[in-house]
N, C-alpha and C positions, 0 to 999 in steps of 0.2 A: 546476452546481457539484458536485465528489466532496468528502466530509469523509472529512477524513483523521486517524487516532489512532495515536499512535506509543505502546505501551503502555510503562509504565514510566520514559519519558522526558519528562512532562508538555510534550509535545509535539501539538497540535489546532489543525488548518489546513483550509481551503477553497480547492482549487484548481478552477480551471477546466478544462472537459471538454471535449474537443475529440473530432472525429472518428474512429476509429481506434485509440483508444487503449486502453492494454494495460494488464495490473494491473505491469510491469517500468518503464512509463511514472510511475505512481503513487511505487513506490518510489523510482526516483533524482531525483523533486520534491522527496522529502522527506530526501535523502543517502543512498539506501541502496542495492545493490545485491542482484540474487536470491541471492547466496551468502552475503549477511550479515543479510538479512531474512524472513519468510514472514508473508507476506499473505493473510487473510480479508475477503472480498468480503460483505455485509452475510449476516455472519455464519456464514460457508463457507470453508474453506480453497480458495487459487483459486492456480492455476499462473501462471505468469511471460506464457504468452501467452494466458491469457484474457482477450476484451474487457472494457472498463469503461463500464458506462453513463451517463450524468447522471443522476446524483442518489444515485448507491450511495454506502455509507458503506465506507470500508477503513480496516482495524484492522492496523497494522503490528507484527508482533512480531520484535524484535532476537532473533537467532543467537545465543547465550553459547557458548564452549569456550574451553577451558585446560586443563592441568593439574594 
């Protein structure tokens, strides 16, 4: 299992890890895509195609821009 934290949006979930998978995979589990989020891998910022292990914990942080 990955735990997953969407900060700011009292958002904390357990997905299931499967083979192969990417920190891009983590994000659109939990709604997001790489342009609207950036992901720290137990406690690292980590790019869109870095593996994800079982058992890491990712910390999602929302994108803000406006005006």
């Amino acid at each position: 299992m990955i735990k997953v934290k969407v900060i700011g949006r009292k958002i904390e979930k357990e997905i299931e890890w499967q083979k192969g998978m990417k920190v891009a995979d983590v994000l659109r589990a939990v709604g997001f895509n790489t342009e609207s989020a950036i992901a720290k891998v137990n406690g690292k910022v980590a790019l869109e195609d870095d593996p994800i292990k079982d058992g890491d914990y990712v910390e999602v942080i929302p994108v803000v821009s406006g005006g």
